[in-house]
Each structure stands twice: as C-alpha cells, then as structure tokens.
N, C-alpha and C positions, 0 to 999 in steps of 0.2 A: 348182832352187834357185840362188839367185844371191851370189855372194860377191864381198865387195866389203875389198882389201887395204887395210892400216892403213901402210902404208909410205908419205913425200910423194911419191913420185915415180908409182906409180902408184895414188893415193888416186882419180882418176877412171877407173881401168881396171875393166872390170866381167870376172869371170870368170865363165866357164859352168862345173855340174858336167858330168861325162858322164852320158849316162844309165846306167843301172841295168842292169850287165853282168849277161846271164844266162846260163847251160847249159840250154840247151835238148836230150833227146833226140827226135831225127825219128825217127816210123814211119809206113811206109807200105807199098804194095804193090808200087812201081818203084824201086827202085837207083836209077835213072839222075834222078829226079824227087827222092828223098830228097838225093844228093849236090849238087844245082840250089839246093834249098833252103839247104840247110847253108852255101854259098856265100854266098848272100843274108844270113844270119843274124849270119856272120861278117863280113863287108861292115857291117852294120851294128851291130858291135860286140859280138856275142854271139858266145858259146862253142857250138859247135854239136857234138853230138856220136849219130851213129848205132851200135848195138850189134854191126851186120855190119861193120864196122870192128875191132871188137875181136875177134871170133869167126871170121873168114873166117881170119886165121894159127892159130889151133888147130885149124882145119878142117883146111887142110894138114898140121901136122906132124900130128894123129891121124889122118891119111888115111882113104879112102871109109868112107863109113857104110851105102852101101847107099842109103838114101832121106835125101828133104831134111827128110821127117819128125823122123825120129831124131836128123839135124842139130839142126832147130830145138828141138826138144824137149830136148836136152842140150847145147846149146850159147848158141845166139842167143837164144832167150827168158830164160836165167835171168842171163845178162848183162844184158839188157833189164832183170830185174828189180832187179838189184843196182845199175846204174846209174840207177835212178827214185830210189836213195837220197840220190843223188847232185847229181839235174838239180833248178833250179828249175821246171820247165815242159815239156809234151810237143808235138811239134807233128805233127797226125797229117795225113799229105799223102795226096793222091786216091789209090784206088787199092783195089781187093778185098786184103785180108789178112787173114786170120783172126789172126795173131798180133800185127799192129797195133793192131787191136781189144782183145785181151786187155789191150795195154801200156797203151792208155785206160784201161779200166777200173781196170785197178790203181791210176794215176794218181788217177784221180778217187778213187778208193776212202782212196789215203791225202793226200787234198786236196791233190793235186800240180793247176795249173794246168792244163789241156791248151786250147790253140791248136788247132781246123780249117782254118787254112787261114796261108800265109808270110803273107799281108797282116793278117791279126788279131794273127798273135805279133810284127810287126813295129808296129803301131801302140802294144803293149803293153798 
C-alpha cells in the first residue's frame, strides 16, 4: 500500500507501509535449524517464536522427568498448543518430529497458515 502525505513540503514524498508483521511459531526436528530460522524471520520483520523457548525454563526449575517423552507431553506440546492461539502462522522446518507434525495439524485444523519451508513464510 502506498501512502501519499497531505503536508506541502512532503506532498511528493511517497511512503511505504511495512509489511504485515507476523508471529510466526517454528516446529521442527533440530534446535539448532529452528533457532537459524527464527533469525531469518525476525531479520525480516516478523515475530518469530519457538515453544522450547518457553518450556526448556520450566524444564529446569520442575527438574528431570525421567524421559523426553513425558517432557514433551507435559510441557512442550501443550505450550505449542496454546501458543497456535496466539501465532498468525506455523513454520514447520526439515527435520523428523512427531510433535512437529502434530503442531501442523492442529494448525491446519484450526485454519492457522502453515509455511514448509523459511523461503515460503518469508515470501508470504
């Protein structure tokens, strides 16, 4: 969209909007390739936001669980969940995870956007 000021002095100035900031959350199956993204994301002016972010500090103070299972199943996923309330868009990065997959699903399920890949959620 282009907007164009009513003031004389910059009546020939043309302003850009920005684009359309969005919260995006990343799932995927590597840490290290989700926070790569999130970078990019933010770089390009979106709000980038992973669930093991929010979850790995309750990890520690409730200390070991025993398996990553029980982690993710009480922790990470339902953060995930609550934060799809949240995000305009998911962006799911390479990588085997079964609870990656879930957080599409959901997505899809309640017409949340989902991105397969940084260069699709970054074309918009």
């Amino acid at each position: 969209m282009v907007v164009t000021t009513s003031s004389p002095v910059a009546a020939t100035e043309t302003v850009l909007q920005p684009t359309e900031v969005r919260m995006m959350l990343i799932a995927g199956g590597d840490l290290r390739t989700m926070e790569e993204t999130a970078v990019s994301l933010y770089r390009a002016g979106h709000i980038p936001i992973l669930s093991e972010w929010l979850s790995s500090p309750l990890v520690s103070i409730g200390g070991p669980y025993g398996s990553l299972e029980a982690e993710f199943t009480e922790l990470v996923h339902p953060i995930a969940e609550r934060l799809l309330s949240r995000c305009d868009a998911v962006v799911r990065v390479e990588g085997h995870a079964a609870g990656a997959d879930l957080v599409v699903a959901l997505a899809r399920q309640r017409g949340i956007r989902v991105y397969q890949a940084l260069e699709e959620a970054l074309a918009g």
